[in-house]
N, C-alpha and C positions, 0 to 999 in steps of 0.2 A: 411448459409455462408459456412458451411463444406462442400457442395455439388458445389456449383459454385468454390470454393478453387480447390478442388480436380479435377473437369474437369479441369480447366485454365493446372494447373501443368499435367494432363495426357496428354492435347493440345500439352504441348511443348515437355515433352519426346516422342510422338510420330512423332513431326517434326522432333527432334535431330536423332531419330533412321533412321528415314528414310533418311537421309543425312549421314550416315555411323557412326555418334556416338554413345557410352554408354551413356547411361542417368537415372537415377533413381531416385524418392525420398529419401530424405535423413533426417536425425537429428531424431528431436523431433517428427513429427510428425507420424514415422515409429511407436516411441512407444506408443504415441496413440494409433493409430489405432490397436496396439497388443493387448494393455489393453481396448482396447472397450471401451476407452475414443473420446471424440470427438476433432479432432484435430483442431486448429484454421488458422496455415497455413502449406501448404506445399510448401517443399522449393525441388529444383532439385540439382541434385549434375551430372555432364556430363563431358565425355573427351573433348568437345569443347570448344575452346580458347575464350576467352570473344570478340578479335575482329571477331569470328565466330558466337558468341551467337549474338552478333552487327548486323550480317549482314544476319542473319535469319527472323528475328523478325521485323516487322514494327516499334512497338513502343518501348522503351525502355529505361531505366536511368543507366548510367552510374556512379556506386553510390563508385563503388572499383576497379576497374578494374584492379589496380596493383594486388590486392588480391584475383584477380580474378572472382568476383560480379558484374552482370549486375542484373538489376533488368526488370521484361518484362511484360507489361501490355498485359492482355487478350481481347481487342475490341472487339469480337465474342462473349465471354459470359459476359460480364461486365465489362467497363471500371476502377470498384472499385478495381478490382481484379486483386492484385500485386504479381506475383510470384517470389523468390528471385533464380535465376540460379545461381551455381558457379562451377567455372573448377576444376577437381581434381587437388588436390595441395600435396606438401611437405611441410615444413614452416623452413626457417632459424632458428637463436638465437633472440629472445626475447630480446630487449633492453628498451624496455620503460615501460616493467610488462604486455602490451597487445596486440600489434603489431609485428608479425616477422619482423626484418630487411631487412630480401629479403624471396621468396617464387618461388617455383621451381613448372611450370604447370605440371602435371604427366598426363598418359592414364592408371591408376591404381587404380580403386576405392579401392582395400584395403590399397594402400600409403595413399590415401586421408581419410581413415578413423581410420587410427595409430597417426596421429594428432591430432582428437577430443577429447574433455574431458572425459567423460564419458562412459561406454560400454552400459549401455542404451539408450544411446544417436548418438550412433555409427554405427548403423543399415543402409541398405539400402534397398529400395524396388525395385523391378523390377511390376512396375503397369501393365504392357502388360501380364506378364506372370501370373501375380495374375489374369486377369481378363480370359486369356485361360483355367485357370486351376482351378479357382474357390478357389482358396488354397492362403489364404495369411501368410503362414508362408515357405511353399514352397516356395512363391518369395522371400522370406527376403533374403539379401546379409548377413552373420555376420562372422564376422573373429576376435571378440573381443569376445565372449562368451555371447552378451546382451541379448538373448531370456532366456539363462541361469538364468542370474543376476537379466530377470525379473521376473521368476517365482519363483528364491527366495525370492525374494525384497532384493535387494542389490544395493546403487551406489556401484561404482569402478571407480576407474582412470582407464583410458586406461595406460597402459604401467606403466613407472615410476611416481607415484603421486607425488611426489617432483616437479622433472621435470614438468609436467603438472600444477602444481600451480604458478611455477615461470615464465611459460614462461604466464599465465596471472592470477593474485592475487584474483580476481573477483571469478574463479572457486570455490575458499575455501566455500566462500557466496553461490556459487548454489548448490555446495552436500548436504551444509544442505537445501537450498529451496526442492531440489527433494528428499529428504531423507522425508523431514516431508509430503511436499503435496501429496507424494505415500504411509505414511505409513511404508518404506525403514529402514535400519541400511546403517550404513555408514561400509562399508569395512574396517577393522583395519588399515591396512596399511594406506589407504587411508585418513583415521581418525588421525592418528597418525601424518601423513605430514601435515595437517590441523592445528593441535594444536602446531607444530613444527615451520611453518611458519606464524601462527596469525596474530603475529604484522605485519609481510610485508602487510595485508591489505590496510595499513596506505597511500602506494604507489597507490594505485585506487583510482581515482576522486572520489570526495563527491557524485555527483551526480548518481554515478552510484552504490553505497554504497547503497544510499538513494533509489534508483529505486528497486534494489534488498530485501530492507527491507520490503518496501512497499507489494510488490509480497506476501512476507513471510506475512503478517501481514494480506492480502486479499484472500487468496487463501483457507481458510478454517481449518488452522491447526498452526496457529499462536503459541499457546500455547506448542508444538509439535515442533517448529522452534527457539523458544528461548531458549528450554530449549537444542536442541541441537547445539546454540552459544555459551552458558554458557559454556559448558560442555566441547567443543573446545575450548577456550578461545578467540570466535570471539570476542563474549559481551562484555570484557574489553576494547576490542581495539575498536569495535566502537560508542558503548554507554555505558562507564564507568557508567552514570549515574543512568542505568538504574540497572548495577552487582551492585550498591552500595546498590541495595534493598534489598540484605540476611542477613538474620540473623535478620533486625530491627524490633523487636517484636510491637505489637498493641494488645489495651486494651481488653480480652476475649470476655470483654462480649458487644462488638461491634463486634469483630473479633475472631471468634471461629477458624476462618480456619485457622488463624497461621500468618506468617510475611507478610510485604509486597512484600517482593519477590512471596510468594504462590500466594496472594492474586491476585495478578497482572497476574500472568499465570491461576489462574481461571478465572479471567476475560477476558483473552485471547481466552481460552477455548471456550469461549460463542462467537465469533466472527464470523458469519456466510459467506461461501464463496460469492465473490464480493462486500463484505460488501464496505462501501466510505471507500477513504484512510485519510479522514480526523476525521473520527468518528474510524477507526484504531490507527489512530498516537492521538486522542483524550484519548482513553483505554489505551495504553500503559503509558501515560506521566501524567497521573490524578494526581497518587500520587507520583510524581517525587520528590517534596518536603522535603517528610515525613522523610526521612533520615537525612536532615539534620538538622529538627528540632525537634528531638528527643530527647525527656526528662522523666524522671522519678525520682519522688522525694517520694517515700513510707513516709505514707498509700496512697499519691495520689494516680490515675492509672496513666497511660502511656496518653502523652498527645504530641501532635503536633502540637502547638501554630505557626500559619503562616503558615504552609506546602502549602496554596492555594496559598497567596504571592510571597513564595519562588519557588514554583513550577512554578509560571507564568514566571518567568525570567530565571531558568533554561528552561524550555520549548524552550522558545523565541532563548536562545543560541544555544540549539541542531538543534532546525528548521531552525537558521539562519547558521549553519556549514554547514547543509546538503544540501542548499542552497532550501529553499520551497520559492513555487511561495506568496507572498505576501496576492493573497485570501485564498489558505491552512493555510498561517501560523495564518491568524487571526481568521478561523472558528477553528482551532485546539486550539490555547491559549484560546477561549472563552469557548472552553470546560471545558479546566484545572480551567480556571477563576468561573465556575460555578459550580462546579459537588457537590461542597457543599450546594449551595442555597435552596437545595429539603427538608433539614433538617427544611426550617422554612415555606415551600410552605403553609398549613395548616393555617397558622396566619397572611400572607401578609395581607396589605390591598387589597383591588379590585386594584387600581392602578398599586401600585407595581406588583402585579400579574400579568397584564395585559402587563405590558412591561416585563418583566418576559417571557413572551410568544412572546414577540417580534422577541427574539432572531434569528439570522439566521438560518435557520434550525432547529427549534427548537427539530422535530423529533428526532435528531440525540441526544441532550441532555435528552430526555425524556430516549431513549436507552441506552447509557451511565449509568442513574440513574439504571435501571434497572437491568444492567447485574452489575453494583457496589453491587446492595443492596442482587441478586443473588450468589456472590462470597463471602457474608460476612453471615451477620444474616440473609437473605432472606426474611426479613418484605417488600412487598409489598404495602402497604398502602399510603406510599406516592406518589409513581410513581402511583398508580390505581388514587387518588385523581386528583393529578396532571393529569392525561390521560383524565378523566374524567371534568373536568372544559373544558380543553381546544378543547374539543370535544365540549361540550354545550354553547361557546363564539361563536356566527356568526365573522367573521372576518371583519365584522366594528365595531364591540364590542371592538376589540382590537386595533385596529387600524381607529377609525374615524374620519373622517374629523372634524379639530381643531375650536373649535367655536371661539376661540380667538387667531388672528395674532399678529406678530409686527405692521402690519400695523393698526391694529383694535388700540391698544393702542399709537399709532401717532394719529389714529384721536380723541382719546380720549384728546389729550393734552399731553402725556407722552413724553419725550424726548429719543429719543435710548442711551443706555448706558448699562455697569455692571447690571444696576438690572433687564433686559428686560429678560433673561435668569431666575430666580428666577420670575418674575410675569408671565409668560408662564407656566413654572411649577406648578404653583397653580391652574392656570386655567384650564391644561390638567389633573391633579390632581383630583380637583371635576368634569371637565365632566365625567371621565372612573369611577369614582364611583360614579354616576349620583346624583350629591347635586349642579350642574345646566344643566339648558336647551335650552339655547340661550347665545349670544353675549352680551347680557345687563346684564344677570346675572352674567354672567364670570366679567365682566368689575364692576362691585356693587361690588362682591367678591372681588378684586384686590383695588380697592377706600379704601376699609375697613386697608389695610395692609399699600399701598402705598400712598403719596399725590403727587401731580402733581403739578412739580415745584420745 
């Protein structure tokens, strides 16, 4: 994909130039390509006016154009392949925390890159001259210090970081995403406007809160992203629930490693990059709970009566703020709903077990168990147990066709009602723990409990 990216966007700065404009790649993908990372898109940055990028280009979406965004599809090397053009710009006053009020076209790529957030991010490339010269750092445009910043590791605000967070609240959430997923410190300053303006977070749409979290929590370094929320005072403002976890100590000798705040960043820890975002927001929110059902009454231990309970409906509220799409939120609370069950996996019956293994995704629970029981006492046994059954079940074992219908006990004489639910159950009951073999003996078994009529 890097490679058809990368031609689409050379295509265009080489049309822009040859019709008398600047054109370069621009942002994120400039610092890719420095850090020999693989970029995903490239975006162009050009002195041409959008209604000129317009009238270049055959195809193209008009997705901003006040803000100077055309978006331009490449038909020559693939139609999938969307290049994002934007005219160099100035930007007004910030009125709504992410949009300038007005924006002023420039023929100035350094104007246009004294507005961007970041100096790593600030960067432009001249592709034609990189490819003349064999040299891609000799093409680099930087008028912000970012090849500096990268070989420190350092974010920075471009210019005033205050300024730069107000004119959009979002930013605070990306220096810490790019701070953890490089490895990075956050520049003092820049660090200090962050914890200065926190709460203004508040002002950025849920959804784009929640997209940003996500990023953090998939990208490989979660563990590394929360601890620098915490530390900023994102954490409080956007999931209190989650600061609530310092300090609440857990029983040793369950939990050697320490609170459940630890506990939860080593589980973090273990979260591997592109992990789902669902089996992410599944590890963050397990023992969401445990805080507030926190008890200790010596010589007891330390004990968390309901935390599964409790944690499903706190869950449920965080997912429902953040506004998640209805299938996330239910494979994510199903995790929270579960991540205890492994404690009795061992002594189910075959039944139980077998739907047990039902679950959606079940993978994702089995992972879950693991990196729980790796963050704590690291006994293995029951997830190896647990791995191991569900490996040696064919999956008609688990799920096989039902010897006994509604409709089987209609023709038996049973009337539908309340108890058809409950003689179903019995039935699916002994076949997955195979004490029957057919329709006659499901329905003998159900006679024995039920009469008809």
């Amino acid at each position: 994909m890097q490679k058809r990216a990368y031609i689409a966007a050379l295509r265009i700065v080489e049309r822009l130039r040859a019709e008398g404009y600047e054109a370069y790649f621009a942002g994120g993908c400039v610092r890719d390509l420095l850090l020999g990372h693989e970029a995903k898109d490239f975006d162009v940055a050009t002195s041409a006016t959008p209604d000129k990028v317009l009238a270049l280009f055959p195809k193209t979406f008009s997705v901003g154009a006040h803000f100077g965004v055309i978006l331009v599809c490449d038909d020559a090397a693939d139609r999938e392949v969307v290049t994002e053009v934007a005219t160099f710009r100035s930007d007004g006053v910030y009125l709504d925390g992410r949009h300038p009020a007005e924006v002023r076209f420039s023929s100035s790529p350094r104007e246009d890159v004294l507005r961007r957030d970041f100096t790593i991010n600030g960067m432009m490339l001249d592709p034609i001259l990189q490819r003349e010269t064999c040299s891609l750092t000799s093409a680099v445009l930087d008028y912000v210090g970012g090849q500096n910043d990268l070989r420190e590791g350092i974010v920075r605000a471009i210019g005033d970081p205050r300024r730069r967070f107000e004119e959009d609240k979002l930013r605070m959430l990306r220096a810490v995403r790019f701070a953890a997923r490089l490895g990075y410190t956050i520049e003092p300053e820049t660090e200090r406007a962050i914890r200065e303006l926190a709460p203004a977070i508040a002002q950025v749409s849920r959804e784009r809160v929640r997209d940003e979290l996500t990023r953090m929590l998939t990208e490989g370094r979660a563990a590394r992203a929360f601890d620098l929320l915490d530390r900023t005072g994102l954490l409080q403002q956007v999931l209190p629930e989650i600061s609530r976890m310092h300090g609440v100590e857990q029983p040793p000798e369950f939990h050697p490693e320490g609170d459940v705040w630890v506990h939860t960043l080593l589980l973090l820890d273990k979260l591997p990059p592109d992990v789902s975002p669902t089996l992410a927001w599944g590890a963050l929110l397990h023992d969401v709970g445990k805080p507030a059902t926190f008890s200790h009454n010596p010589p007891d231990r330390i004990r968390f009566n309901g935390h599964v309970e409790v944690g499903v409906k706190m869950a449920h509220e965080i997912l429902r703020r953040l506004r998640f799409s209805n299938e996330d939120c239910a494979q994510i609370l199903s995790l929270v709903e579960n991540h205890m069950r492994f404690g009795d996996v061992e002594k189910m019956k075959e039944s139980t077990l077998k739907r047990f293994f039902r679950l959606p995704q079940f993978d994702e629970h089995l992972a879950l168990h693991r990196m729980d029981c790796l963050s704590s006492h690291r006994d293995l046994s029951l997830y190896e147990f647990a791995k191991r059954k569900r490996e040696e079940m064919p999956e008609e074992e688990v799920r096989p066709a039902l010897l006994v219908t509604g409709r089987d006990l209609i023709a038996a004489g049973y009337k539908p009602g309340p108890a058809f639910k409950e003689m179903l159950r019995i039935a699916e009951d002994a076949q997955l723990e195979g004490r029957i073999h057919s329709t006659a003996e499901g329905l003998a078994l159900i006679r024995e409990q039920f009469s008809i009529g």
